[in-house]
C-alpha positions in Angstrom: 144.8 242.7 102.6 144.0 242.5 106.6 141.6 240.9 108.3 139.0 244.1 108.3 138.9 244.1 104.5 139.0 240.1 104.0 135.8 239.7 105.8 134.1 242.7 104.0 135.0 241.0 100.6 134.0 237.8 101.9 130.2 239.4 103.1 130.0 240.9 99.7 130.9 237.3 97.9 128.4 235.7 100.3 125.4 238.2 99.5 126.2 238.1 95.8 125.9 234.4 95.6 122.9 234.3 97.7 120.8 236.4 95.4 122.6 235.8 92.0 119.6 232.6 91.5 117.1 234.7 92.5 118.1 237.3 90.4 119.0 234.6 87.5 115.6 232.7 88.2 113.3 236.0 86.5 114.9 235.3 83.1 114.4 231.5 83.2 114.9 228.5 85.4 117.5 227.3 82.9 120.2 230.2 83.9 120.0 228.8 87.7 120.4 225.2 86.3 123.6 226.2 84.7 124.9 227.7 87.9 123.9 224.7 90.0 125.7 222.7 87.7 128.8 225.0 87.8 129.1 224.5 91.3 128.9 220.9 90.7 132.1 221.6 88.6 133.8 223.2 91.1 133.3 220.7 93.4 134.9 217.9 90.7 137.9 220.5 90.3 138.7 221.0 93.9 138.4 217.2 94.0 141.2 216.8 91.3 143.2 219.5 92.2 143.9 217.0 94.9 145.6 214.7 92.9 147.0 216.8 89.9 147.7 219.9 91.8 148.9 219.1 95.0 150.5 215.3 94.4 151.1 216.6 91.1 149.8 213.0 89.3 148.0 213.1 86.4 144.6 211.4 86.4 142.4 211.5 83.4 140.1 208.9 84.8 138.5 211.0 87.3 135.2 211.1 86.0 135.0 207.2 87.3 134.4 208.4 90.9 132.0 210.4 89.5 129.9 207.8 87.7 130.4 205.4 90.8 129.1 207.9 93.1 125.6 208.8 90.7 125.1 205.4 90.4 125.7 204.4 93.4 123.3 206.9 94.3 120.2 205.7 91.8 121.1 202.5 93.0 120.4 203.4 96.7 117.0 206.0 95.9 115.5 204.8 93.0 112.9 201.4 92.6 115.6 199.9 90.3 117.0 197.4 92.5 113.7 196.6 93.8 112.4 196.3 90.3 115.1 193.2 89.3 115.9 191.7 92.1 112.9 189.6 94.4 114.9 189.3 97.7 115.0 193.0 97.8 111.8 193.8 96.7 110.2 191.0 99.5 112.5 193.7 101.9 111.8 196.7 100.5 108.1 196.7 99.0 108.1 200.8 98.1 112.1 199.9 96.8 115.1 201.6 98.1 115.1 204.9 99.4 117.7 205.6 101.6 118.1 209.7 102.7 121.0 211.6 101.8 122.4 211.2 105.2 123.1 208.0 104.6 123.6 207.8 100.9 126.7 210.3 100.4 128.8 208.9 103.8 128.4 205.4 101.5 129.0 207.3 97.8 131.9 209.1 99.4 133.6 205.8 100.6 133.2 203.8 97.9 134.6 206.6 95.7 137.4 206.7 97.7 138.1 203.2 97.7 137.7 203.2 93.8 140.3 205.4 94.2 142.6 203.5 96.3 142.4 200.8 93.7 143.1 202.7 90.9 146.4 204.4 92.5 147.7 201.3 94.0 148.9 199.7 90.9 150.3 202.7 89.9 152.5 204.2 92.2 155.7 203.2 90.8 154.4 205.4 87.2 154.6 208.8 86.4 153.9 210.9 83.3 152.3 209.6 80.5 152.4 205.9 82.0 149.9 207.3 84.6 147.7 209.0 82.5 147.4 206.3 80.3 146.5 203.9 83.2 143.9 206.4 85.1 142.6 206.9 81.2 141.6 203.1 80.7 140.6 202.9 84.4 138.2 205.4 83.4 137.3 204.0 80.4 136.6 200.7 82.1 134.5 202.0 84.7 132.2 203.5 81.8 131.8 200.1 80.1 130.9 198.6 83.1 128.0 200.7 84.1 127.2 200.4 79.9 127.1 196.6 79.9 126.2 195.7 83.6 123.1 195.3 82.5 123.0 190.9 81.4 122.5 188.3 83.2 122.2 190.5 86.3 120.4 193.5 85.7 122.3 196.2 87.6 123.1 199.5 85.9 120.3 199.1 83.1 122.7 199.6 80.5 122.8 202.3 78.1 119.2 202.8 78.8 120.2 204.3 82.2 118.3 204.7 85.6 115.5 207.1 86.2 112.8 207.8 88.8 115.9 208.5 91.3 115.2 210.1 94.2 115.7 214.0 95.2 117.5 215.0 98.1 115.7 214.7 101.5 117.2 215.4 104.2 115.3 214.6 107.6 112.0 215.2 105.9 112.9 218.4 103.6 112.8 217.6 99.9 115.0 219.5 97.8 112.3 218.1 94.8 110.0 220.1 96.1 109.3 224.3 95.7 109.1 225.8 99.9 107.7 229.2 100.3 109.8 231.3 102.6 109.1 234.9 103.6 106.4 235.3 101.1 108.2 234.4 98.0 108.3 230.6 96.4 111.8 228.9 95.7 111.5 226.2 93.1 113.8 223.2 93.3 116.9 224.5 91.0 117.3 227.2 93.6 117.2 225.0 96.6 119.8 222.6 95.1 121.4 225.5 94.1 121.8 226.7 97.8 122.8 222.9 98.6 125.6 222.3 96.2 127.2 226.2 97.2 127.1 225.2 100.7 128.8 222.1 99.6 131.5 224.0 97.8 132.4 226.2 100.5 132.5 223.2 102.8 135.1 221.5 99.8 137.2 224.8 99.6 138.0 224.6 103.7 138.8 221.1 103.4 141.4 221.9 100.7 142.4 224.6 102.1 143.0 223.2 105.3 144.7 220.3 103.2 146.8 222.7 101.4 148.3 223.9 104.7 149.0 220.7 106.6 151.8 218.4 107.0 149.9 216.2 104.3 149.5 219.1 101.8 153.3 220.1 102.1 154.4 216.2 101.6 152.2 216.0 98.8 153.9 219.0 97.1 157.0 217.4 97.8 156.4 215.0 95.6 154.9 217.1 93.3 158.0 218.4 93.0 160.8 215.8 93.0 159.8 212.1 94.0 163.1 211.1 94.9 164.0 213.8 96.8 161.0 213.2 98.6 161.5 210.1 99.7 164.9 210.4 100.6 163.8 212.9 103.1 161.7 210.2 104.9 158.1 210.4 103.1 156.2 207.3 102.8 155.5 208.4 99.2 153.5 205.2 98.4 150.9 206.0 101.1 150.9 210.0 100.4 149.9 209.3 96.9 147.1 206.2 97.9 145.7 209.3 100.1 145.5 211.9 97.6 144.2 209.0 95.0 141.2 208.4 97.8 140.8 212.2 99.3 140.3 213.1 95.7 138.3 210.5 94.2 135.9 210.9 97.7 134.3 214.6 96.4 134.4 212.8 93.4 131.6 210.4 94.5 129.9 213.1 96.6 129.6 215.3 93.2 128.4 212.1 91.7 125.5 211.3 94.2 124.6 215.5 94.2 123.9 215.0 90.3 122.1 212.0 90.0 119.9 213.6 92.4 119.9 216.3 90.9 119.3 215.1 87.4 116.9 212.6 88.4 118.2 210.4 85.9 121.8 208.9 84.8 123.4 206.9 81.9 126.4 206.0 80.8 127.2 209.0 78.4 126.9 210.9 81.6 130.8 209.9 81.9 133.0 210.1 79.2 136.4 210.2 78.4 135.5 214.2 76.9 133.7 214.5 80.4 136.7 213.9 82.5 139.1 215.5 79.7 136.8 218.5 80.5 137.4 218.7 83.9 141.5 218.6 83.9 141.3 221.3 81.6 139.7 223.4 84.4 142.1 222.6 86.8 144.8 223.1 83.6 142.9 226.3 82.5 142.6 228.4 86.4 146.0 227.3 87.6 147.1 224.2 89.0 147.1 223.7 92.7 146.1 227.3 93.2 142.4 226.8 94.9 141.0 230.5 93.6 142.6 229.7 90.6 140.8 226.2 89.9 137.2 227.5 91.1 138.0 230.0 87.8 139.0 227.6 85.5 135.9 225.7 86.6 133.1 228.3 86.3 134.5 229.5 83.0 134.8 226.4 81.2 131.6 225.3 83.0 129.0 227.9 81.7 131.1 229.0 78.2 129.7 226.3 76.4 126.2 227.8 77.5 127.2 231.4 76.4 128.9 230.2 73.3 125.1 228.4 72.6 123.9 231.7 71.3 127.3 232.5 69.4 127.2 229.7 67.6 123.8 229.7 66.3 124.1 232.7 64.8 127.4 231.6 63.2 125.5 228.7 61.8 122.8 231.3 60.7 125.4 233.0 58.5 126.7 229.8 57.1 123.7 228.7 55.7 123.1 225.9 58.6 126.5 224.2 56.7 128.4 224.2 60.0 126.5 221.9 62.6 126.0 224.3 66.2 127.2 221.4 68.3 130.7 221.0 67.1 131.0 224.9 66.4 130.4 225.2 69.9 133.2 222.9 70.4 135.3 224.7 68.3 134.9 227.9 69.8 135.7 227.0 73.2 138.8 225.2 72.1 139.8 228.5 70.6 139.6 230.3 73.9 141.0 227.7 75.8 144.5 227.5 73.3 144.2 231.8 73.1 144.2 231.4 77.1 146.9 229.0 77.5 149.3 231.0 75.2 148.7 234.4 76.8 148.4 232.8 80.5 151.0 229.5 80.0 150.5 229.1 84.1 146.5 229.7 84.4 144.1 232.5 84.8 145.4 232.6 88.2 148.4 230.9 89.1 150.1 230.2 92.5 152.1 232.5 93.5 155.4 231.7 93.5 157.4 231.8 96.8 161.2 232.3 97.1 161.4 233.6 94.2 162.3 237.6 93.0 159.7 239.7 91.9 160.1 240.8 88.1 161.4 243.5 87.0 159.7 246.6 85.6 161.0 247.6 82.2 
């Protein structure tokens, strides 16, 4: 495709996702809540694909940068700390508020230092050893924010944090509905608009990632370790970067949903949450950046769609089969129907060096 024809797709892409919440919002504010939080999705993919599909390292803790990021968030724009603690409410009377200009820069960095800590004891592991060590770092994160709670009374426990703060950004307030040009956007849409500008931003990053020096070492290793190093790669300070490039949209994503949300809790992140989002990455094609932004609106908003499918399932079976776990069920259908037809992903990298197949 040349140039000419990239940019007309592109324009077309551009207007279609600037009017597909408008156009969404007539049949209900719900439909544009599902697609604001399918671009939240996308944004945790991209973030992983970092460390599964370029470094090729399997991380089932991810949804730990995540949590530290929305809490650290509600910590930062909510009266919560305020609330507990006297020496920051004599500082802060109206609590903590801090703008979002400030807020991610600090989610982002802690996230990636979360994530520096989690991939320095494991650089000598690979395989299952890994997984199983980014699975109970995950797991650990979760109890933390579930039992932070005595004798200092930081995360609120399971009862989670609310009255957090929307975006505001030099005085706008994504909480609040602005009339533009005669016609009224509600909040959804705004945050909408805010997490798709985010994901472009988060595709050129990657992209621009995937085609450095960086990106090729990490595929490097991706693809034979010891090979790699014997070539010259520091392979121990590769993988610590794509453990704290990743786990930094991570937090960001984090911080955009508490906001969003305007509440958090512990069953926010579990183990199901971040099984959820390898299985995107898994599902589009891993390391291939269309391919992942696939995997993640489709496994994003099918459990929404399936919503309707399965009630009426249930309807037939006499209410015997609960909607919830048929819902479940359904999508874990698909996904193994997928996987058998597609073994690579929806929409694989291609595969360079190598000969086209034949035609039979």
């Amino acid at each position: 495709m040349d140039k000419t024809k990239q940019w007309i797709v592109f324009g077309l892409a551009a207007a279609l996702l600037l009017a597909l919440p408008l156009f969404a919002a007539q049949f209900g504010q719900g439909w544009v809540r599902i697609m604001a939080l399918a671009l939240l999705y996308v944004m945790l993919s991209l973030g992983l694909n970092i460390v599964v599909g370029f470094a090729g390292l399997l991380d089932l803790g991810y949804v730990a940068f995540y949590a530290v990021g929305a809490y650290l968030y509600a910590l930062l724009a909510s009266p919560h700390l305020s609330d507990n603690f006297e020496w920051i409410k004599a500082m802060f009377p109206n609590g903590l508020h801090m703008p979002i200009w400030a807020v991610v820069p600090v989610a982002a960095g802690v996230a990636a230092f979360f994530g520096m800590v989690l991939g320095a004891p494991t650089l000598k592991l690979r395989g299952d050893y890994l997984a199983i060590v980014t699975l109970g770092f995950g797991e650990i994160i979760r109890v933390f924010m579930n039992n932070l709670e005595y004798p200092l009374n930081i995360t609120n426990g399971p009862r989670g944090i609310s009255q957090i703060d929307p975006m505001n950004f030099f005085g706008f307030s994504f909480g609040q509905p602005v009339d533009l040009f005669g016609h009224t956007f509600p909040p959804v849409v705004l945050y909408y608009y805010l997490f798709l500008v985010l994901v472009v931003l988060t595709v050129i990053v990657c992209r621009r990632l995937e085609v450095s020096r960086i990106g090729r070492a990490w595929m490097a290793i991706r693809e034979d370790e010891i090979a790699a190093k014997a070539m010259g790669l520091n392979t121990r300070n590769l993988k610590l970067l794509a453990f704290g490039m990743g786990a930094t949209f991570g937090g960001v994503s984090g911080a955009m949903f508490a906001a969003f949300q305007g509440f958090i809790s512990p069953e926010s992140f579990t183990l199901a949450e971040s099984v959820m989002i390898v299985a995107m990455v898994v599902l589009g094609g891993i390391g291939h950046i269309p391919g992942v932004i696939l995997g993640a609106l489709l496994l994003s908003a099918l459990p929404e769609v399936l919503r309707y499918v399965a009630g009426d399932v249930q309807a037939i079976t006499g209410g015997r089969l609960d909607a919830a776990i048929l819902r479940q069920l359904l999508i874990a259908l698909a996904m193994i129907t997928i996987m058998l037809v597609r073994q690579r992903g929806l929409w694989p990298a291609p595969e360079h060096g190598k000969a086209a197949p034949v035609a039979k």
